[in-house]
TIVO-2410 file (N, C-alpha, C; in nm, 3 decimals):
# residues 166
REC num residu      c1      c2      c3 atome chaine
REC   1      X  -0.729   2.411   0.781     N      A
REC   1      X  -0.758   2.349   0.653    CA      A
REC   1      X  -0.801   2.204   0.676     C      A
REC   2      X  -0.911   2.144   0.645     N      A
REC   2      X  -0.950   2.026   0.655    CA      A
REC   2      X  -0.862   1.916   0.587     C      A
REC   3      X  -0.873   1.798   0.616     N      A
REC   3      X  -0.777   1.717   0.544    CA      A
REC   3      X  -0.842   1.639   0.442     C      A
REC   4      X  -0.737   1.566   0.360     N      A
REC   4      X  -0.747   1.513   0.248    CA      A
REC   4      X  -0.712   1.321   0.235     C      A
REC   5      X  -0.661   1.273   0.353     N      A
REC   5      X  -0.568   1.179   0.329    CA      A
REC   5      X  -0.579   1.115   0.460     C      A
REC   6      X  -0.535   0.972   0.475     N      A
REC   6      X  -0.530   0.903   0.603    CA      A
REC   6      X  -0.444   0.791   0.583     C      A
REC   7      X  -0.335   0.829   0.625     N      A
REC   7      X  -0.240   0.725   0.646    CA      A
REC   7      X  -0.219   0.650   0.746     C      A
REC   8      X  -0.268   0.516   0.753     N      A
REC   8      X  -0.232   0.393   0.883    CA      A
REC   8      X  -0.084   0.339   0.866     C      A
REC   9      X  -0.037   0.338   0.977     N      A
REC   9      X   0.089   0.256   0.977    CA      A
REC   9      X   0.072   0.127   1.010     C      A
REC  10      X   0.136   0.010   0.993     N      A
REC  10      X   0.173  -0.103   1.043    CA      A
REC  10      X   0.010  -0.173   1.111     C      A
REC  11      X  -0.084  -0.189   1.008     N      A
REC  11      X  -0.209  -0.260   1.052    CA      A
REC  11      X  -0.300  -0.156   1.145     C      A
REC  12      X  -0.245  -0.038   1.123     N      A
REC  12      X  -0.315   0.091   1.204    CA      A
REC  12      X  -0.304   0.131   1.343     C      A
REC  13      X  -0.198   0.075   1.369     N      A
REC  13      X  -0.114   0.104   1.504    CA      A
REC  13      X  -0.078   0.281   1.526     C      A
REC  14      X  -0.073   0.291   1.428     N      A
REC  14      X  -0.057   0.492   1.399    CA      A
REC  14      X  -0.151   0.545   1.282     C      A
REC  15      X  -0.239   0.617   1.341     N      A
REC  15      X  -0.376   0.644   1.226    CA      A
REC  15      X  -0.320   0.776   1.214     C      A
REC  16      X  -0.320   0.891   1.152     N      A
REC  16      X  -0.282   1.013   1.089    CA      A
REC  16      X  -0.416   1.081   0.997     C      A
REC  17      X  -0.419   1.201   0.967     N      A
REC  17      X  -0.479   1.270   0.892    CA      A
REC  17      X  -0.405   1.372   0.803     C      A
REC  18      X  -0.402   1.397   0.740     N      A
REC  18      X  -0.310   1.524   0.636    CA      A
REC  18      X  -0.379   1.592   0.538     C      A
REC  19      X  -0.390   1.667   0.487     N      A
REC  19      X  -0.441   1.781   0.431    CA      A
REC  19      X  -0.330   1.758   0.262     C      A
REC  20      X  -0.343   1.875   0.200     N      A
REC  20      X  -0.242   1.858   0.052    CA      A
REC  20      X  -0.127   1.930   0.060     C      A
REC  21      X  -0.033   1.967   0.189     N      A
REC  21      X   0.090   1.991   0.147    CA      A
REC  21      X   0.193   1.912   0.178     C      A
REC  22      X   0.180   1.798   0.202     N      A
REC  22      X   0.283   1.688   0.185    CA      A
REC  22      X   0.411   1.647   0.080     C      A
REC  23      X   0.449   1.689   0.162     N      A
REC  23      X   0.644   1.700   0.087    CA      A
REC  23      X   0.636   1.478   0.041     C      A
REC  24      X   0.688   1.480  -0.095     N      A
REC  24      X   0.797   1.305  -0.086    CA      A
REC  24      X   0.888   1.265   0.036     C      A
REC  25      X   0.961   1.372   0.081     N      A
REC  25      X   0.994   1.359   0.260    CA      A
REC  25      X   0.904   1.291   0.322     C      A
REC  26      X   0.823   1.352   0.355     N      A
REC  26      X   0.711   1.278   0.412    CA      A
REC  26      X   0.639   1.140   0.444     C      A
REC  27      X   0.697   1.130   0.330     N      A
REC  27      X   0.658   0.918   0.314    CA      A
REC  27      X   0.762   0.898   0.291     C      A
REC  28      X   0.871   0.922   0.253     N      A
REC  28      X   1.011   0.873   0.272    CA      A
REC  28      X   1.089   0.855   0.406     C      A
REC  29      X   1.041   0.934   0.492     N      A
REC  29      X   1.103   0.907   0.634    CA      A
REC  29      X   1.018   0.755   0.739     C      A
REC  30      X   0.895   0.778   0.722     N      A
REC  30      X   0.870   0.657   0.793    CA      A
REC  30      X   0.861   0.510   0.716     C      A
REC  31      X   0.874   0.544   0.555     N      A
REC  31      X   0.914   0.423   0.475    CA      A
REC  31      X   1.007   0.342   0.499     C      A
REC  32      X   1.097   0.439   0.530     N      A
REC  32      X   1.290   0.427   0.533    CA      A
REC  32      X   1.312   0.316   0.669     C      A
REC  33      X   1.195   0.370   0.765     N      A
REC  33      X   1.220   0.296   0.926    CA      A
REC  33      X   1.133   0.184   0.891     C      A
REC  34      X   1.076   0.121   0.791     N      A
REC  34      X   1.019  -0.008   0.853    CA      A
REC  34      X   1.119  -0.140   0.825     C      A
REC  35      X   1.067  -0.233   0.899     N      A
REC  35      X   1.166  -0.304   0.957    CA      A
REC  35      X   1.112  -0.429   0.901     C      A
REC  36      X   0.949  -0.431   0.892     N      A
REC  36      X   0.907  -0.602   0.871    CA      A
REC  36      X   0.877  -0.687   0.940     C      A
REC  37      X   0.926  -0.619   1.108     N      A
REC  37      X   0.864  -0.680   1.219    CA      A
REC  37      X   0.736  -0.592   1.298     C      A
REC  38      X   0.782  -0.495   1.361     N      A
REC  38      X   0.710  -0.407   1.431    CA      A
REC  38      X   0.634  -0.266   1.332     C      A
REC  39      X   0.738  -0.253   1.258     N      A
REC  39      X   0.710  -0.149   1.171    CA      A
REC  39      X   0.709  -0.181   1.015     C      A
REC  40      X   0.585  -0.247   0.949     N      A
REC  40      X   0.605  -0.315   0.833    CA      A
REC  40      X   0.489  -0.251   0.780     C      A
REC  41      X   0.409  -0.151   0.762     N      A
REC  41      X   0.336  -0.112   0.621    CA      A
REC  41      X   0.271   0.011   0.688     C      A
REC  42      X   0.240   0.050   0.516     N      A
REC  42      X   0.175   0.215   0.500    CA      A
REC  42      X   0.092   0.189   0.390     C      A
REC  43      X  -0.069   0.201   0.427     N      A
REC  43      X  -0.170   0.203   0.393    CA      A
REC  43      X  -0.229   0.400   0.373     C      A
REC  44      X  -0.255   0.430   0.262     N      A
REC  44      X  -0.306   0.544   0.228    CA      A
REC  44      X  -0.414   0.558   0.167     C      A
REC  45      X  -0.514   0.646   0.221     N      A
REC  45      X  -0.639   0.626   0.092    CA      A
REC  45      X  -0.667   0.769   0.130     C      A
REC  46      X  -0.780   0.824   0.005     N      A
REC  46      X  -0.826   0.962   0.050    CA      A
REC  46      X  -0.916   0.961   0.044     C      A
REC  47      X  -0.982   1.073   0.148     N      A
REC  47      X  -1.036   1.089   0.228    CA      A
REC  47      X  -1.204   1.135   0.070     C      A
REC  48      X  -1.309   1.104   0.131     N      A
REC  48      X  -1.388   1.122   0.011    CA      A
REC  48      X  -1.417   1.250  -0.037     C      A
REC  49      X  -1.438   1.376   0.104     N      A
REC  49      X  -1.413   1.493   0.029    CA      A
REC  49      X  -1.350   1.538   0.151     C      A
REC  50      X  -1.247   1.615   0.138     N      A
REC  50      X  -1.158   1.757   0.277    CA      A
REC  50      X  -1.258   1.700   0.365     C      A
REC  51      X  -1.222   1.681   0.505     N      A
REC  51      X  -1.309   1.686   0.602    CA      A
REC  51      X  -1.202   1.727   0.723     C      A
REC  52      X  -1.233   1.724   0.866     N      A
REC  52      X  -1.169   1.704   0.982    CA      A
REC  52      X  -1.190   1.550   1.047     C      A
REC  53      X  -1.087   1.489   1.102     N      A
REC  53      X  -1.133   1.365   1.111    CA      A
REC  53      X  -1.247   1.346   1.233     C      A
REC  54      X  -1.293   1.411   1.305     N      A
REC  54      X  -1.422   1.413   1.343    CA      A
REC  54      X  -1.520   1.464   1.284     C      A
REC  55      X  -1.523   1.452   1.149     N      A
REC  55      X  -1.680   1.459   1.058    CA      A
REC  55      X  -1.676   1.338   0.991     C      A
REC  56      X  -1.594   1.252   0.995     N      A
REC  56      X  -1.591   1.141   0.899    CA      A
REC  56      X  -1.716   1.025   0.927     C      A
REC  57      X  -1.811   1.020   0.870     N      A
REC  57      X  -1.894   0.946   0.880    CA      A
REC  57      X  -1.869   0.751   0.859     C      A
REC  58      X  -1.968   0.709   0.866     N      A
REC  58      X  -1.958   0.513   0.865    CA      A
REC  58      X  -1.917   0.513   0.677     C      A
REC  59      X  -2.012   0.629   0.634     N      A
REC  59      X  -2.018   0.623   0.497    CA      A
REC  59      X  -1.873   0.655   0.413     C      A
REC  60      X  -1.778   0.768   0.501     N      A
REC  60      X  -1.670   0.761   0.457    CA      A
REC  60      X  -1.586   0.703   0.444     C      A
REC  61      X  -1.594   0.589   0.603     N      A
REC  61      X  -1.513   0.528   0.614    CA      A
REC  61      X  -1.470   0.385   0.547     C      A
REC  62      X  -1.598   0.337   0.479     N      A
REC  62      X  -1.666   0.214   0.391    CA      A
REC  62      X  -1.597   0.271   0.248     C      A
REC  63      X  -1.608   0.385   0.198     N      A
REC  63      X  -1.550   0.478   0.079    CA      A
REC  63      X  -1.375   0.437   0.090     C      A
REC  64      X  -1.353   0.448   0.191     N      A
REC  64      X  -1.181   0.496   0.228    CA      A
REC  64      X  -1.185   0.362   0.179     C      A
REC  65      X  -1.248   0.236   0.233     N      A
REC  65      X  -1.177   0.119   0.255    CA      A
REC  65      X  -1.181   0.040   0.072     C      A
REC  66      X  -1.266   0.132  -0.017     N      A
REC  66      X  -1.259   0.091  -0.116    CA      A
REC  66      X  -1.163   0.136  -0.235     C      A
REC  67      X  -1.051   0.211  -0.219     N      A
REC  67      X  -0.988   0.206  -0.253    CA      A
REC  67      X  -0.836   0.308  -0.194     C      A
REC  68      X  -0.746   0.277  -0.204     N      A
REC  68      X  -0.652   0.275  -0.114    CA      A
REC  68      X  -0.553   0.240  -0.172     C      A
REC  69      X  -0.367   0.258  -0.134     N      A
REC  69      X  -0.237   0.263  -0.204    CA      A
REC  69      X  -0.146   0.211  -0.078     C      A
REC  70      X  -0.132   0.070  -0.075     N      A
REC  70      X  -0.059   0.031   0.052    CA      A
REC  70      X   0.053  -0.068   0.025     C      A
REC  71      X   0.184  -0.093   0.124     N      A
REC  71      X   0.250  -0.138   0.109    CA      A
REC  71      X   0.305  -0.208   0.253     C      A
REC  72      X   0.395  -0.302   0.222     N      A
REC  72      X   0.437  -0.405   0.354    CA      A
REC  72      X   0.572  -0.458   0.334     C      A
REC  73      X   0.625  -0.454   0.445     N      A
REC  73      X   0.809  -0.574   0.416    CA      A
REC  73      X   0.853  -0.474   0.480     C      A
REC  74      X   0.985  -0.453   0.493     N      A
REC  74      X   1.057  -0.387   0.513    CA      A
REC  74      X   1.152  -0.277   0.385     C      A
REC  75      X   1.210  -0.176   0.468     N      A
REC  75      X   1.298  -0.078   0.382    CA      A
REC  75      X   1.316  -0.063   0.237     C      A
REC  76      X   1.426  -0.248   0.260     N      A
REC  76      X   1.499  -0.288   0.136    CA      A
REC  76      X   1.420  -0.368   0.078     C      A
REC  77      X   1.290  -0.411   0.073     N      A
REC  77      X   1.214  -0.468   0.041    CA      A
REC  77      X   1.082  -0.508   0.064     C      A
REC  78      X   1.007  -0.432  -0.025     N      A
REC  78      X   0.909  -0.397  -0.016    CA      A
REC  78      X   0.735  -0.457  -0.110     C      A
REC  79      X   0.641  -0.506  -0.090     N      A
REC  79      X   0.502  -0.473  -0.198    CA      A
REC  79      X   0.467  -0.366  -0.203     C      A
REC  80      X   0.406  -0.321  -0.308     N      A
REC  80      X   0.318  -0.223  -0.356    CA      A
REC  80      X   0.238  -0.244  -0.380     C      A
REC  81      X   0.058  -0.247  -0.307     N      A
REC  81      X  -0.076  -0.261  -0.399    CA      A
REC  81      X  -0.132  -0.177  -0.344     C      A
REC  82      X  -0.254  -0.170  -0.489     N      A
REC  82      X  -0.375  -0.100  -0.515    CA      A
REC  82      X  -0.480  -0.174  -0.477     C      A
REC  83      X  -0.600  -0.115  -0.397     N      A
REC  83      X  -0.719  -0.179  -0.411    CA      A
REC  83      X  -0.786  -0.063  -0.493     C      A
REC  84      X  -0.836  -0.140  -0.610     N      A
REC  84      X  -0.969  -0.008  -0.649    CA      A
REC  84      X  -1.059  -0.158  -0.710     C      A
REC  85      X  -1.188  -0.032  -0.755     N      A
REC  85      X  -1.299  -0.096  -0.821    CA      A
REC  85      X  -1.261  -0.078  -0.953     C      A
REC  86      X  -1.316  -0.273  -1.038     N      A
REC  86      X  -1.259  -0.254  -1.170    CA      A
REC  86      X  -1.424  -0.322  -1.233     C      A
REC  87      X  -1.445  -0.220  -1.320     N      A
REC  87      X  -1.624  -0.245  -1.320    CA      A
REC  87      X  -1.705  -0.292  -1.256     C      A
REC  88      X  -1.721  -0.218  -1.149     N      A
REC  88      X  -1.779  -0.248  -0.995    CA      A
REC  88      X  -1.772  -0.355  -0.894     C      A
REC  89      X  -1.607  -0.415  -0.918     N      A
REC  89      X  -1.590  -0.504  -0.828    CA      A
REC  89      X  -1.447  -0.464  -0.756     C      A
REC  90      X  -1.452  -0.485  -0.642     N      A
REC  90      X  -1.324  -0.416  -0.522    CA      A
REC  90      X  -1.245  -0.540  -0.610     C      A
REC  91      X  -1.089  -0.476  -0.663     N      A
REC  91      X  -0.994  -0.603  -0.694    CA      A
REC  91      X  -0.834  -0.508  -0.596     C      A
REC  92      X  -0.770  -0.619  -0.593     N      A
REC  92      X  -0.618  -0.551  -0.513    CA      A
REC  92      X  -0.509  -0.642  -0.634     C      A
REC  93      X  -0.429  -0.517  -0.645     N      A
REC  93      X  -0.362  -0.551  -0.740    CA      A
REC  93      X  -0.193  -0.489  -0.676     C      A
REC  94      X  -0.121  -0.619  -0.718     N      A
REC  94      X  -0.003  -0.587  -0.697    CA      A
REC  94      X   0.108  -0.457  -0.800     C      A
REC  95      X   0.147  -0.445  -0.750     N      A
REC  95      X   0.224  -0.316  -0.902    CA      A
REC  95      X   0.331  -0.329  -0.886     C      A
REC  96      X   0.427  -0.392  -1.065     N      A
REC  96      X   0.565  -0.413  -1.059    CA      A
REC  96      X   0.625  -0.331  -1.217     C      A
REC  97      X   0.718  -0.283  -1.189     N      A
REC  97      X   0.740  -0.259  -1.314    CA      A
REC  97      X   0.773  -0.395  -1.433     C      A
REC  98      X   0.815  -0.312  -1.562     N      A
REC  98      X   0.786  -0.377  -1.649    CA      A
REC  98      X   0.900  -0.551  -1.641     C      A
REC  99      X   0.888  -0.593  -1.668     N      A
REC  99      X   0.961  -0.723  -1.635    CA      A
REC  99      X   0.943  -0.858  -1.696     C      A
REC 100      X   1.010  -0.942  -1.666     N      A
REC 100      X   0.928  -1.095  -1.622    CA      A
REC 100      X   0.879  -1.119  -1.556     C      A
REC 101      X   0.743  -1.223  -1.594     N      A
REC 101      X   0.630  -1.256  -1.468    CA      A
REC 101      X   0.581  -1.415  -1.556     C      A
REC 102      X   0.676  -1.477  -1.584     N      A
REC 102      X   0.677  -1.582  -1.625    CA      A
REC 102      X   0.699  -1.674  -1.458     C      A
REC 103      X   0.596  -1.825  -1.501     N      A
REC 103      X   0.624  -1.886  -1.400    CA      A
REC 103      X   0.542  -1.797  -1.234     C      A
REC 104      X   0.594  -1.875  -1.136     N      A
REC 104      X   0.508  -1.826  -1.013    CA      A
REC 104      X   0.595  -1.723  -0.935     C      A
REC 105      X   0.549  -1.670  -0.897     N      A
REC 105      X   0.642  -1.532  -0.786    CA      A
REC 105      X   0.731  -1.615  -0.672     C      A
REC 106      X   0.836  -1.605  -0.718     N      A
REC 106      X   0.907  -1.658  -0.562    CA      A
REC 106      X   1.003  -1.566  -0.511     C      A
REC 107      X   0.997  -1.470  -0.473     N      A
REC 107      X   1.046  -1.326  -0.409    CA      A
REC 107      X   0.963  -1.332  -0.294     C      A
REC 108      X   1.001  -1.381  -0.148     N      A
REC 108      X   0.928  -1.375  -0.017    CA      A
REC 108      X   0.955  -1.246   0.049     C      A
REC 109      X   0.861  -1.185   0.072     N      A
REC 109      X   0.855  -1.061   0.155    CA      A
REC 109      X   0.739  -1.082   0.282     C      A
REC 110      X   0.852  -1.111   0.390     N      A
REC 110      X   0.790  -1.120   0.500    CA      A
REC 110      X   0.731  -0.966   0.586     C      A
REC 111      X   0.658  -0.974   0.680     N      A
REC 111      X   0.591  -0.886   0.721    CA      A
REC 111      X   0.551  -0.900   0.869     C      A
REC 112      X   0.520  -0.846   0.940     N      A
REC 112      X   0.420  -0.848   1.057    CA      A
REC 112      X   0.524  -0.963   1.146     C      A
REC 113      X   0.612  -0.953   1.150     N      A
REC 113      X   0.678  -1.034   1.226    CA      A
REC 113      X   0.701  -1.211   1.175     C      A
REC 114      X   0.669  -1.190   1.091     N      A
REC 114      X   0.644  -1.346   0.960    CA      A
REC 114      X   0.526  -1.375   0.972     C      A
REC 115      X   0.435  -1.306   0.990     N      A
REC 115      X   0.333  -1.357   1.043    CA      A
REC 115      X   0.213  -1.391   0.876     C      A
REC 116      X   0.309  -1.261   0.803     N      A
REC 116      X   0.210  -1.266   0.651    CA      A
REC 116      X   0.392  -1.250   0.595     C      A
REC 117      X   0.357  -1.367   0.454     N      A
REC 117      X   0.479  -1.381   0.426    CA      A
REC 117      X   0.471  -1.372   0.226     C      A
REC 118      X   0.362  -1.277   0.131     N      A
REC 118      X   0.347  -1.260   0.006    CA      A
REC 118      X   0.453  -1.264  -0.076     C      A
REC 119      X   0.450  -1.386  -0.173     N      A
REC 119      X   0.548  -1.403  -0.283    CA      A
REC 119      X   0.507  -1.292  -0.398     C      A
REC 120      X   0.631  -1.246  -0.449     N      A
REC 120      X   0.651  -1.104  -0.556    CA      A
REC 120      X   0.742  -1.132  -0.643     C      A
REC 121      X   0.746  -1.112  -0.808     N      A
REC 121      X   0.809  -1.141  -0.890    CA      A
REC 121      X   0.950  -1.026  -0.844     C      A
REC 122      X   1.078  -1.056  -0.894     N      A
REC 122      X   1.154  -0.934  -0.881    CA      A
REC 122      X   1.121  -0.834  -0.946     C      A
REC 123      X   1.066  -0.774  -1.015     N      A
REC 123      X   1.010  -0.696  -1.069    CA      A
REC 123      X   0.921  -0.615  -0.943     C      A
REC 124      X   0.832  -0.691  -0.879     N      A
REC 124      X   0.772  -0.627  -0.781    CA      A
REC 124      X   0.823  -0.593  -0.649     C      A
REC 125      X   0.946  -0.565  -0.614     N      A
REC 125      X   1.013  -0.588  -0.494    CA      A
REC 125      X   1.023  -0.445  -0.550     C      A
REC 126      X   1.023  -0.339  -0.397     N      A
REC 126      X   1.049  -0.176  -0.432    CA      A
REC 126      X   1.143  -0.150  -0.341     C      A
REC 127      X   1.214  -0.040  -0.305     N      A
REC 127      X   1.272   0.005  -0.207    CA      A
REC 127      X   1.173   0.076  -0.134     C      A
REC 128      X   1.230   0.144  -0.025     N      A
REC 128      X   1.168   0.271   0.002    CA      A
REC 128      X   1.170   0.413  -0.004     C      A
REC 129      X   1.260   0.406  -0.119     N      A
REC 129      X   1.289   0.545  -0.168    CA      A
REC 129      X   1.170   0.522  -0.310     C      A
REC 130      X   1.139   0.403  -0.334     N      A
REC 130      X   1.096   0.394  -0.445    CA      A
REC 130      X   0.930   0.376  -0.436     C      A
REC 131      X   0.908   0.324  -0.316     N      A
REC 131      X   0.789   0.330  -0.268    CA      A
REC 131      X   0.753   0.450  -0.245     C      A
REC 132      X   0.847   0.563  -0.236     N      A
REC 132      X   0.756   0.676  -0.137    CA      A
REC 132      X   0.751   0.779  -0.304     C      A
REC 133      X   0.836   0.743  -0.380     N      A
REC 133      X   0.778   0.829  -0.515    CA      A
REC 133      X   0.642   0.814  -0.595     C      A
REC 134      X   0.605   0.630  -0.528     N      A
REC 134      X   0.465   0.606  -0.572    CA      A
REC 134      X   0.349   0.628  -0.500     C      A
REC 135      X   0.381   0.667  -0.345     N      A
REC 135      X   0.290   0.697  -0.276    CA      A
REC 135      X   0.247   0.847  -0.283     C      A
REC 136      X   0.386   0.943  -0.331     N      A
REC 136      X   0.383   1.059  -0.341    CA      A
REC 136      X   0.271   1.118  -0.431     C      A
REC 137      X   0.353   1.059  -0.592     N      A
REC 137      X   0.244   1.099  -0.724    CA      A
REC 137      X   0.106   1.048  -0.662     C      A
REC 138      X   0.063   0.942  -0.609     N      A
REC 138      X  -0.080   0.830  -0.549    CA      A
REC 138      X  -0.161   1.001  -0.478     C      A
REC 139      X  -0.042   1.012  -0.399     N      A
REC 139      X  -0.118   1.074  -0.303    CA      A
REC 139      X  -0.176   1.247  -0.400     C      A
REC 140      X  -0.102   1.280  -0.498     N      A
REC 140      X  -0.078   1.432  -0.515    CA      A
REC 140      X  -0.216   1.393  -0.673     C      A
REC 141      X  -0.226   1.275  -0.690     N      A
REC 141      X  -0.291   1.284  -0.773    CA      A
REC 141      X  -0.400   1.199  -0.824     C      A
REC 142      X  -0.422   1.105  -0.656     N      A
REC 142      X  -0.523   1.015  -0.689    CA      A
REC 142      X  -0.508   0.882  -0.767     C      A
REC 143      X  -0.388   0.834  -0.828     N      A
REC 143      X  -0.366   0.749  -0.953    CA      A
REC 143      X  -0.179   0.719  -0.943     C      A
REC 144      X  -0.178   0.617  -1.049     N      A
REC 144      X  -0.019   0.564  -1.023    CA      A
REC 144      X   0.012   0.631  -1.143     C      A
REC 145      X   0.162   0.677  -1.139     N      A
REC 145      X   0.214   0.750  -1.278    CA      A
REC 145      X   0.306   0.637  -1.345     C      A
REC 146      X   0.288   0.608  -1.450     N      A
REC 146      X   0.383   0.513  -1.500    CA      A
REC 146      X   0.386   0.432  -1.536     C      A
REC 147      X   0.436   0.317  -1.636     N      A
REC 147      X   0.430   0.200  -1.656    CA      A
REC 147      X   0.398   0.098  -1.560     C      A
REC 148      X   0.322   0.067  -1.476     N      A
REC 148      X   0.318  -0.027  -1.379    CA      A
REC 148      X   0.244  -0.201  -1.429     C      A
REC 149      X   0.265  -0.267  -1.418     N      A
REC 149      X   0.240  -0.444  -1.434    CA      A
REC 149      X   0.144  -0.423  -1.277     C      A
REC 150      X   0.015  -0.472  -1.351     N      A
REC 150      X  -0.096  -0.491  -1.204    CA      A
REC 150      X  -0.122  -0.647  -1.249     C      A
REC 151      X  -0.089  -0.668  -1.156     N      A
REC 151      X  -0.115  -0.830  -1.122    CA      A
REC 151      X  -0.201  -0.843  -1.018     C      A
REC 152      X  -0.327  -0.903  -1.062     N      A
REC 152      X  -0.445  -0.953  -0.952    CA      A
REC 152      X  -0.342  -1.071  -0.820     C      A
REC 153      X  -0.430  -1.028  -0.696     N      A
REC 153      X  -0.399  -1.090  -0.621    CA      A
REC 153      X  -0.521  -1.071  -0.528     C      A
REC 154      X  -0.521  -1.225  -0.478     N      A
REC 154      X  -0.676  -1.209  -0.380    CA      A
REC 154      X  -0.611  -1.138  -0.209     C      A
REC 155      X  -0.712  -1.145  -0.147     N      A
REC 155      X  -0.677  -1.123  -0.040    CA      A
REC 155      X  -0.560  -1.187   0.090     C      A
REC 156      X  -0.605  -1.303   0.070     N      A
REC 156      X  -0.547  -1.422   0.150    CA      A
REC 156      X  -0.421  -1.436   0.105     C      A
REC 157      X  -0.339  -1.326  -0.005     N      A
REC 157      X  -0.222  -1.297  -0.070    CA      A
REC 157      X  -0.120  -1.311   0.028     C      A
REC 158      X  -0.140  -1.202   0.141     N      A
REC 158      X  -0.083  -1.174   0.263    CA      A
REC 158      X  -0.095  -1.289   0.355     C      A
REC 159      X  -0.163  -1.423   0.361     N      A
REC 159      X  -0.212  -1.467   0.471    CA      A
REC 159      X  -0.060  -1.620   0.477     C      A
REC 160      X   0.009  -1.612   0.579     N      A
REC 160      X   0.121  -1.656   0.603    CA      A
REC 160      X   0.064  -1.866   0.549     C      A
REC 161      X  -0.035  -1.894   0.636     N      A
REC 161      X  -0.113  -2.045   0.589    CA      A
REC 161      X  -0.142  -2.051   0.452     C      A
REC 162      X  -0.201  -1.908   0.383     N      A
REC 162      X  -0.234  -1.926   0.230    CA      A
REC 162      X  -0.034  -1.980   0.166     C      A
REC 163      X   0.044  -1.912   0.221     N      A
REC 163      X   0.197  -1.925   0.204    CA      A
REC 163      X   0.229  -2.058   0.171     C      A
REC 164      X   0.219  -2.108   0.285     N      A
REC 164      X   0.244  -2.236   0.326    CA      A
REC 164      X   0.180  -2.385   0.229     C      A
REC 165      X   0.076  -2.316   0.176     N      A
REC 165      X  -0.017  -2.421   0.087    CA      A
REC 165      X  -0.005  -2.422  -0.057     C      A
REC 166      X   0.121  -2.344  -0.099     N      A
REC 166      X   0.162  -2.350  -0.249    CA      A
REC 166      X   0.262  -2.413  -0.244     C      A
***
C-alpha cells in the first residue's frame, strides 16, 4: 500500500513514511520520549497523493513543505503549529486552546538543546498525550478538530537570538 504521511523527528534526524492505518499509539509513544534536548519535535505533513517514498518528486516535496502539523519542547511541555496557506500566503500559526492571550506570551519552551527557545501563552503549552490527539485527528483527517486559538507567529518564532531581543 503506498503511503500517505511523512513524519520527521527532531529537525529530521528520523524521516519515516506511513500509509492510513496509524493507531493515536503511534504518535503517542515517540511524543512521550522527547526530551527538548536530543529528542525535541514531530513535524507531519501529507504526502500530496499515496505514493512510495521513491516516487516523490521536487514537486512533492515543495507541496509537503507547504503545509504541515508540527511540534517542539519536550513531553511535559510542548508547541503546537500549523503551517498552511491563508489566501495564498504560507502563514504558521501557533494553536492554543481557548484562554487568555492578553499581554505577551511568557511560557518558555525550550528546544534543540536551548538552542530555539519560543514563548507560549499557558493556554498554548500541550502535553504529549495531548499533542498526539491533535496530531492523530491532523493526521486521520487533514485539519484540527476543535476549538483551537491560532495565533500568527513568524518564523524566527523558534530562533533562540529572535528570544533574546524581546
Amino acid at each position: 500500500m503506498p503511503q500517505t504521511h511523512r513524519p520527521e523527528y527532531s529537525g529530521g534526524r528520523l524521516t519515516t513514511y506511513f500509509g492510513s492505518r496509524h493507531t493515536i499509539e503511534e504518535f503517542q509513544r515517540p511524543l512521550r520520549r522527547l526530551n527538548g534536548d536530543d529528542r525535541y519535535s514531530l513535524n507531519l505533513a501529507a504526502l500530496p497523493t499515496p505514493a512510495w517514498p521513491d516516487e516523490l518528486t521536487e514537486a512533492d516535496e515543495a507541496a509537503m513543505g507547504l503545509q504541515y502539523l508540527q511540534c517542539a519542547g519536550a513531553a511535559d511541555a510542548l508547541s503546537v503549529e500549523i503551517h498552511m496557506g491563508v489566501d495564498g500566503v504560507s502563514r504558521l500559526f501557533t494553536l492554543g486552546r481557548p484562554g487568555d492571550y492578553d499581554g505577551d506570551p511568557e511560557v518558555i519552551i525550550p528546544f534543540q538543546r536551548g538552542n530555539h527557545a519560543p514563548r507560549a501563552y499557558p493556554a498554548e503549552v500541550f502535553t504529549a498525550d495531548e499533542a498526539a490527539q491533535i496530531f492523530f485527528t491532523y493526521y486521520k483527517t487533514g485539519s484540527l478538530d476543535g476549538d483551537y486559538h491560532l495565533r500568527e507567529v513568524g518564523l524566527d518564532a523558534f530562533d533562540k537570538s529572535h528570544e533574546a531581543s524581546r
